[in-house]
C-alpha positions as CSV (number, residue, x, y, z in Angstrom):
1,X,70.1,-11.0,52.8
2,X,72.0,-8.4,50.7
3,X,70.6,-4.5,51.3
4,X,69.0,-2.6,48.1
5,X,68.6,1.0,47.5
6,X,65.4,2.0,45.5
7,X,66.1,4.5,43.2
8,X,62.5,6.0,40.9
9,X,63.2,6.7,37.7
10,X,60.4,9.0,36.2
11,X,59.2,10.2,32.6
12,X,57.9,8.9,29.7
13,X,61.0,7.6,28.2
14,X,61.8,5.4,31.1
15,X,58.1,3.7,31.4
16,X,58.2,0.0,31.2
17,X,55.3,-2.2,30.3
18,X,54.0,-5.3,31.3
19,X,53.0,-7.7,29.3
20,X,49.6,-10.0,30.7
21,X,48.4,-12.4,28.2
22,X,45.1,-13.5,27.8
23,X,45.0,-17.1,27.3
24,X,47.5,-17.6,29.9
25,X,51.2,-17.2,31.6
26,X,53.9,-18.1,28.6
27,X,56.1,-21.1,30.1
28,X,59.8,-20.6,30.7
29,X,61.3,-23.0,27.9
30,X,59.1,-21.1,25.3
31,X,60.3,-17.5,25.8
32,X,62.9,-18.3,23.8
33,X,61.1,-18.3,20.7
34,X,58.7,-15.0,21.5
35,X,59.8,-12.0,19.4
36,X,58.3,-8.7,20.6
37,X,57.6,-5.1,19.0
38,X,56.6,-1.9,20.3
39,X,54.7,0.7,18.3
40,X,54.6,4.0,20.2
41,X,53.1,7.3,18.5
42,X,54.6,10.1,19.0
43,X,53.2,13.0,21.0
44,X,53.8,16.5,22.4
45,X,53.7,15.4,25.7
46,X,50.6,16.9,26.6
47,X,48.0,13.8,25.8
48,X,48.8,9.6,26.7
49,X,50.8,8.3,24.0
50,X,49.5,5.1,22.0
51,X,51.3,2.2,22.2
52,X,50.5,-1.0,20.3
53,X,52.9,-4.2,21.5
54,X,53.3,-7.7,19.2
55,X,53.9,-10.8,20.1
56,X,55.0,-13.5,18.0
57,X,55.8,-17.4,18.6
58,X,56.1,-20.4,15.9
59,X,52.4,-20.8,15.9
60,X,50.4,-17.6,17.6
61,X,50.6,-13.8,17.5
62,X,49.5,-11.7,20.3
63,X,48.9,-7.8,20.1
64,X,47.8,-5.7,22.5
65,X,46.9,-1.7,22.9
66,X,47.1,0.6,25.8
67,X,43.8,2.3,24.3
68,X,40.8,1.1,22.4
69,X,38.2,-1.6,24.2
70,X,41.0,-4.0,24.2
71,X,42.9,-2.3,26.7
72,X,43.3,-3.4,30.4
73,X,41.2,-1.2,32.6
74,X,43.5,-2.1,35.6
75,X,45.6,1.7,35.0
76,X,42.6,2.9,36.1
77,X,42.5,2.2,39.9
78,X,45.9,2.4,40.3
79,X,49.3,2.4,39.4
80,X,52.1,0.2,38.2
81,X,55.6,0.1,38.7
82,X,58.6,-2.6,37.8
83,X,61.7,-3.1,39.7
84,X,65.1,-3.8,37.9
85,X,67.7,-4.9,40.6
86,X,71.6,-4.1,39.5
87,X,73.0,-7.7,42.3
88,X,76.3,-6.4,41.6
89,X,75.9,-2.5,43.1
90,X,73.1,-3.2,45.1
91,X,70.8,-0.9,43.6
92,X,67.5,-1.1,42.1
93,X,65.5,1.0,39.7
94,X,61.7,1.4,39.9
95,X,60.2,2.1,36.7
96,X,56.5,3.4,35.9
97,X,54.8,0.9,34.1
98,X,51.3,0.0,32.0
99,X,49.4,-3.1,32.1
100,X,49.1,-4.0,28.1
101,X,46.7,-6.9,27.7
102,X,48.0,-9.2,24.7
103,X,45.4,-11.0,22.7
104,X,45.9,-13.7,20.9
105,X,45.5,-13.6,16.8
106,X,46.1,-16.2,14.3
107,X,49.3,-15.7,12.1
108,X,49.0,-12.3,9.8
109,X,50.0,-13.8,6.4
110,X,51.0,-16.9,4.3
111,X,54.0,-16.9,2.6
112,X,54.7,-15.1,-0.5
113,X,52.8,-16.0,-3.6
114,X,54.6,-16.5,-7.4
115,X,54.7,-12.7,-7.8
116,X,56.2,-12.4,-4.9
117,X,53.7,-10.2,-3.1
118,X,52.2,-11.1,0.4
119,X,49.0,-13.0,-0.3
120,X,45.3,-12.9,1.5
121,X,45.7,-16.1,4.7
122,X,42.9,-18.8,4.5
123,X,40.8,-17.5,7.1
124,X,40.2,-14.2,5.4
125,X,42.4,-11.9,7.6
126,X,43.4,-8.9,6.8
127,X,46.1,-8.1,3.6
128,X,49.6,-6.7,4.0
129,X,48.0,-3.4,2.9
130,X,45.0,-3.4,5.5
131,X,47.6,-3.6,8.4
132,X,49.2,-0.6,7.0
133,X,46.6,1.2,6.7
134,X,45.7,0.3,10.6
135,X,48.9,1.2,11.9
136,X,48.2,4.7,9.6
137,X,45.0,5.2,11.6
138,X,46.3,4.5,14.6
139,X,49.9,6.5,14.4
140,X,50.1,8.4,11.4
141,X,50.1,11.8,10.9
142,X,46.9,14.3,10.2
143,X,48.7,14.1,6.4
144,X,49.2,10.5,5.9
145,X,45.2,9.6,7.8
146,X,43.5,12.2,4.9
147,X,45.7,10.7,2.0
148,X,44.4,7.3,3.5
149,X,40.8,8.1,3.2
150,X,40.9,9.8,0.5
151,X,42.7,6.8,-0.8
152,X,40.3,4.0,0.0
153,X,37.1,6.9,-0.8
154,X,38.1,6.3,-4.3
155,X,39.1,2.8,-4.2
156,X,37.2,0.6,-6.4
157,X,37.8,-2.9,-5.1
158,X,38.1,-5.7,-7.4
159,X,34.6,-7.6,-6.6
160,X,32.5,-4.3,-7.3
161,X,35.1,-3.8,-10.6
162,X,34.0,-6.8,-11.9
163,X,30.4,-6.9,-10.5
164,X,30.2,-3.8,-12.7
165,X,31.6,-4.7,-15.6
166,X,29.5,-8.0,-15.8
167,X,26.4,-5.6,-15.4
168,X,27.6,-3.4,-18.5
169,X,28.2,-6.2,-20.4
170,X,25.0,-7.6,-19.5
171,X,23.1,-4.4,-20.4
172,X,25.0,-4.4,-24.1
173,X,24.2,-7.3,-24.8
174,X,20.6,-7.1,-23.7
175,X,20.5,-4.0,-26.4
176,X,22.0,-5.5,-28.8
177,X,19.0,-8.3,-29.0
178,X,16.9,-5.6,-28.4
179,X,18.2,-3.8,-31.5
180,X,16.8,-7.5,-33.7
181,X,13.2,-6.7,-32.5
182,X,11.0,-4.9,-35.1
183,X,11.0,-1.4,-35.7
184,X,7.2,-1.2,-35.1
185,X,7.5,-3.0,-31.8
186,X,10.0,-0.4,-30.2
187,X,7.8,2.5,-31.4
188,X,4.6,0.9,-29.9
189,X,6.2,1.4,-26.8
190,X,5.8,5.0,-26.6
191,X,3.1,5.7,-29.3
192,X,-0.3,5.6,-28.9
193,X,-1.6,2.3,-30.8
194,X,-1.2,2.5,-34.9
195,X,-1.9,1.0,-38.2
196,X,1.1,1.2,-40.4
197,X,-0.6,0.1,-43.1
198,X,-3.7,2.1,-43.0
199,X,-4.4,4.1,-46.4
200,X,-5.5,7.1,-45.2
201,X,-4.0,9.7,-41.9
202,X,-7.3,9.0,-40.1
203,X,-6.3,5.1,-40.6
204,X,-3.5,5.1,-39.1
205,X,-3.9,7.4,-36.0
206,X,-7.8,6.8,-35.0
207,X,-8.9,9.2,-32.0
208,X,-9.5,5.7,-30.0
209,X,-5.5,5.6,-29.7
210,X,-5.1,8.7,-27.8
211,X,-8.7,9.0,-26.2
212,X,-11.0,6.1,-25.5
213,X,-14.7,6.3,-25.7
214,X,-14.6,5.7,-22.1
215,X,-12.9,8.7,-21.7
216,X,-14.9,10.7,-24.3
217,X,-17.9,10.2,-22.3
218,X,-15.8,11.4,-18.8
219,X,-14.9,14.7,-20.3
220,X,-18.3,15.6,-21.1
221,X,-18.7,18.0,-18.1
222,X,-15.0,19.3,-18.3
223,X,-15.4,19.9,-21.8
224,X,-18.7,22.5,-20.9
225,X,-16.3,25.3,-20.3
226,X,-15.1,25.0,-23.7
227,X,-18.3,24.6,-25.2
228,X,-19.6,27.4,-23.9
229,X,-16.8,29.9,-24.7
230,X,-17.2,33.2,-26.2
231,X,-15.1,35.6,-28.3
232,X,-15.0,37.8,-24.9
233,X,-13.8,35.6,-22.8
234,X,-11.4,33.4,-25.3
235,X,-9.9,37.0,-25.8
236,X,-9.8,37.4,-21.8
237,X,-8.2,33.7,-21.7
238,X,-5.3,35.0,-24.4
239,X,-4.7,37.8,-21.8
240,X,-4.1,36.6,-19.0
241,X,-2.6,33.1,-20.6
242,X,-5.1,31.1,-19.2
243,X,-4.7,27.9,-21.8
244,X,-1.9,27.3,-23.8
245,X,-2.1,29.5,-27.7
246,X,-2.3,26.2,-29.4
247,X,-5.6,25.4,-27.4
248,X,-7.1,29.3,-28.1
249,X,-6.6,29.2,-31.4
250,X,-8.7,26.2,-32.0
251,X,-11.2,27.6,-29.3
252,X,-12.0,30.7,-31.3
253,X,-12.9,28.7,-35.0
254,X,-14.7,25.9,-32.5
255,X,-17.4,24.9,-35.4
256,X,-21.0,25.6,-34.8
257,X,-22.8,22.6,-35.1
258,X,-23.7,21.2,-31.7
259,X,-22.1,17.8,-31.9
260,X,-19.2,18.9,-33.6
261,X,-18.3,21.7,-31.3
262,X,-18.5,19.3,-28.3
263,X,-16.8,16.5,-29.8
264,X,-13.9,19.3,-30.1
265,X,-14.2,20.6,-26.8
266,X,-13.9,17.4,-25.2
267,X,-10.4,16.8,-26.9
268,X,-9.1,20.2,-26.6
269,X,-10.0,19.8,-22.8
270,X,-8.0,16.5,-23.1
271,X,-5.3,18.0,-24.8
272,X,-5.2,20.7,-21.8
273,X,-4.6,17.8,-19.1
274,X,-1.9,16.3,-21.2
275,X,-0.1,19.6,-21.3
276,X,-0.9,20.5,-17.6
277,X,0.8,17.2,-17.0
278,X,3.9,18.3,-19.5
279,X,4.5,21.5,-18.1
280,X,4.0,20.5,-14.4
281,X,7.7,21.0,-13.0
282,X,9.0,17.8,-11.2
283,X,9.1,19.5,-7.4
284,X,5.2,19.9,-7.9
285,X,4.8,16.1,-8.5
286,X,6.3,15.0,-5.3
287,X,3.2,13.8,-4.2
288,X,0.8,10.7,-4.3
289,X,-1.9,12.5,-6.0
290,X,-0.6,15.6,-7.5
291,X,-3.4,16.2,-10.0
292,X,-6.3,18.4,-9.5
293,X,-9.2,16.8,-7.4
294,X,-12.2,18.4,-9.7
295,X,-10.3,16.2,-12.5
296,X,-12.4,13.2,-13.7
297,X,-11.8,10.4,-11.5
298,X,-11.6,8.6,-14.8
299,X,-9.0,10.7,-16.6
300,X,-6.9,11.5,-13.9
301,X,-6.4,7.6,-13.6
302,X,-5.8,7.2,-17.1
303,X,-3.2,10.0,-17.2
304,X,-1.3,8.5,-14.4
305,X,-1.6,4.8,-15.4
306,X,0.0,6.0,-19.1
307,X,2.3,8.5,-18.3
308,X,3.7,8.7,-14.2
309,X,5.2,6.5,-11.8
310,X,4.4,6.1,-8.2
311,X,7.5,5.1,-5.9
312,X,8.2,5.1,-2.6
313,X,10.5,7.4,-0.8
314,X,10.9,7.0,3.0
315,X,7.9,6.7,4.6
316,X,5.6,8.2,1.3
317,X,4.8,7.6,-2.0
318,X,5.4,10.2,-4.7
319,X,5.2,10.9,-8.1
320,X,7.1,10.9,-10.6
321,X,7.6,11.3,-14.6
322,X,11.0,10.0,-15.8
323,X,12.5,10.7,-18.8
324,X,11.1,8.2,-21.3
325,X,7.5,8.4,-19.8
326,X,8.2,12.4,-20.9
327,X,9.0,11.5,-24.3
328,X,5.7,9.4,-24.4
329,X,3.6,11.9,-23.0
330,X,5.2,14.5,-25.8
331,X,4.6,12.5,-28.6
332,X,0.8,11.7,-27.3
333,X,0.1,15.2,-27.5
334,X,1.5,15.9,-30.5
335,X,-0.8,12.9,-32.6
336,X,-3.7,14.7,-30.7
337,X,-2.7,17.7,-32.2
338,X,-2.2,16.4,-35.6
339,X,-6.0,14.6,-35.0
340,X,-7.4,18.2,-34.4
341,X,-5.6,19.5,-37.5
342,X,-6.6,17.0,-39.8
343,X,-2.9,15.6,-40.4
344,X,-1.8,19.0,-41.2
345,X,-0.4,20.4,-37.9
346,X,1.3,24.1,-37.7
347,X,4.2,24.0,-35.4
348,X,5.0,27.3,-34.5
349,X,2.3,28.3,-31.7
350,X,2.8,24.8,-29.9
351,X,6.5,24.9,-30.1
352,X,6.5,28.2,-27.8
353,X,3.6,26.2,-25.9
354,X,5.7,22.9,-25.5
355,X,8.9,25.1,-25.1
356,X,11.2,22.5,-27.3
357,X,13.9,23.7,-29.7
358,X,13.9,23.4,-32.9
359,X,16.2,19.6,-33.0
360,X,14.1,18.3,-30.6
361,X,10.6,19.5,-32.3
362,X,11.8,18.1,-35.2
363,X,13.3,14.4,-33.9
364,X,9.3,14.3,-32.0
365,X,8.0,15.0,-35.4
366,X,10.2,12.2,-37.5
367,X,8.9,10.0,-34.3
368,X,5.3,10.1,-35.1
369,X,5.8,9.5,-38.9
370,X,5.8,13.2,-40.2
371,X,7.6,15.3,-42.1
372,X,8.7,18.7,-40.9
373,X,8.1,21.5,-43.5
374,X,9.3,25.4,-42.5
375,X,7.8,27.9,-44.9
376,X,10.0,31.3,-44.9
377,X,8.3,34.7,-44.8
378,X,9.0,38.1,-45.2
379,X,6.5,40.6,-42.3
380,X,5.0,43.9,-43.2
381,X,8.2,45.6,-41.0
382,X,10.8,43.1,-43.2
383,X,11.2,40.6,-40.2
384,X,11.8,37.6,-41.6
385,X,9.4,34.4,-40.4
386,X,9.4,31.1,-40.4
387,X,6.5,29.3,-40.4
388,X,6.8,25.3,-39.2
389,X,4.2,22.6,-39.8
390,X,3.9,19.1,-40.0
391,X,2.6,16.1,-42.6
392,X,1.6,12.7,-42.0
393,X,3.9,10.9,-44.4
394,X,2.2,8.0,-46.9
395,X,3.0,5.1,-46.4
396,X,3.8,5.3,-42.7
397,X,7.8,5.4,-42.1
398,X,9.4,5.8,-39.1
399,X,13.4,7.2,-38.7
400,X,15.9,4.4,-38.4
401,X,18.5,4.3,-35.7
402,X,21.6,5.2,-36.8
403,X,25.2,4.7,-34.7
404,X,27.7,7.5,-34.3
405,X,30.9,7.2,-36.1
406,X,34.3,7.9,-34.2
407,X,35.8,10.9,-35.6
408,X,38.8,10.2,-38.0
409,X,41.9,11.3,-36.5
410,X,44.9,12.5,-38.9
């Protein structure tokens, strides 16, 4: 038996690595036909460098990682080394080495489609461009991994594209049957119930639309404080903005006649509600049962069956007033207000109440069938005024939609 000299070779260039497949020991007449590639990231010498190792034969792939839970946890009891004998010198080199496990994978892709371009394989593996982006992860650079995910952050993949699209198409076309339904049903929606064809203001907005007898009869003890009222303390109310102006300035000509005066008090206590409601900001909402407790049981129910939603959020239920609930609720208040006025409402004092500007008062207005008049004064110190109210329009007609046009372009 010939003599050999060991001789170690050490460093990270000269490791070698070994190669144990999973499924079992590749025969001898097949190696032939195995191709293999090494993927190494570079490092700075300080940290264990990745390396990734493919496999590939006529009808399996194998890859296999020195890192990751697919890696062989045999480097960590001991050490490897591989043995390259030179018969002619009689000499051999002992390499370090790593165990690299090789797992077996079907074949990566199907041949090139018409365009070309590398398409998805039958068994839903992963595209040409997934693989990249894996061997990115694994070995790219800090650079190249943040323009990945910022890549695939704003990716948009075709399924959602086109789940999308259906939905917008779907909601078009949805509001473009809607736009065949009657004008009168898409206003009932949000305004209290109405007679179009009623011949006289009271006709077509009865008190009963707004404020039920049922709920006439709850306000009766609410309504006391109103009742009860005196110059002194509506004065004392207006200092210290205890109701909104609209509300004292009907509270100081309250008639005198007993039933009068409390039918008035009992919707001017109503109206209060609706604008405690209106002015409530959304953060003070956030609860199941936001409304005051010495409320009516009856009216606090009715104001949040018409004009909140209750959803839940985590482990809670809150409150809520969305958008179009917030129209409904403005435009209830403001056919209350034109009840108290007799159809002839001033604008000014609520406006400040309400805190609209002057398109939105005026859309609200057109909403519940009136027309917006503005009077134009001159004050004792030559400030000029305007003075806002609004009219119940005979016969009831509400505004029609109308579409933006596209801006001609020269």
């Amino acid at each position: 038996m010939a003599a050999v000299t060991a001789h170690v070779v050490t460093g990270e260039c000269y490791k070698k690595n070994i190669a144990h497949f999973t499924n079992g020991e590749i025969k001898e007449n097949h190696t032939d036909g195995l191709s293999v590639g090494q993927f190494i990231r570079a490092g700075d010498g300080r940290k264990r460098k990745h390396t990734i190792l493919v496999g590939e034969t006529a009808t399996m792939s194998y890859v296999g990682k020195n890192f990751g839970p697919d890696a062989s946890k045999a480097q960590s009891y001991c050490r490897y080394y591989v043995g390259v004998v030179d018969r002619k010198r009689g000499k051999m080199r002992v390499f370090d080495s790593e165990i690299i496990q090789m797992v077996p994978k079907q074949p990566d892709f199907q041949e090139e489609d018409e365009r070309g371009q590398i398409s998805l394989p039958a068994n839903g593996d992963k595209t040409y461009t997934q693989r990249i982006d894996d061997l990115t992860a694994n070995f790219g650079s800090k650079k190249k991994k943040q323009a990945m995910g910022s890549r695939l952050r704003n990716e948009i993949h075709g399924e959602a594209l086109e789940k999308s699209l259906n939905s917008v198409v779907e909601d078009a076309a949805s509001q473009n049957k809607n736009k065949q339904v009657n004008k009168d049903d898409q206003q009932s929606t949000l305004l209290p119930a109405y007679n179009k064809d009623g011949e006289t203001p009271k006709d077509v907005y009865p008190l009963e639309s707004v404020l039920n007898q049922q709920a006439m009869d709850a306000m009766m003890t609410p309504a006391q404080v109103f009742y009860d009222s005196t110059k002194t303390q509506i004065k004392d109310w207006n200092v210290k903005e205890e109701y909104p102006k609209y509300i004292l300035n009907h509270l100081s000509v309250l008639p005198s006649s007993t039933d009068q005066r409390l039918y008035k008090s009992k919707i001017l206590m109503y109206l209060h509600y609706l604008m405690y409601v209106y002015m409530k900001p959304a953060k003070e909402l956030r609860t199941k049962n936001p409304l005051p407790k010495e409320w009516p049981d009856k009216i606090r129910k009715l104001i949040y069956d018409d004009f909140t939603l209750l959803i839940d959020s985590g482990n809670r239920q809150i409150r809520c007033i969305p958008s179009r609930l917030k129209d409904k609720l403005t435009l209830y208040i403001l056919v209350l207000c034109l009840i108290l006025d007799e159809f002839d409402l001033p604008l000014n004092d609520l406006q400040r109440d309400l805190k609209l500007g002057g398109k939105s008062l005026d859309t609200y207005i057109r909403e519940i069938g009136c027309k917006m008049k503005i009077k134009k004064i001159t004050a004792e110190l030559g400030e000029k005024l305007e003075i806002k109210s609004a009219t119940l329009q005979l016969p009831l007609r509400f505004p029609e939609a109308t579409t933006r046009k596209a801006k001609a372009r020269r």
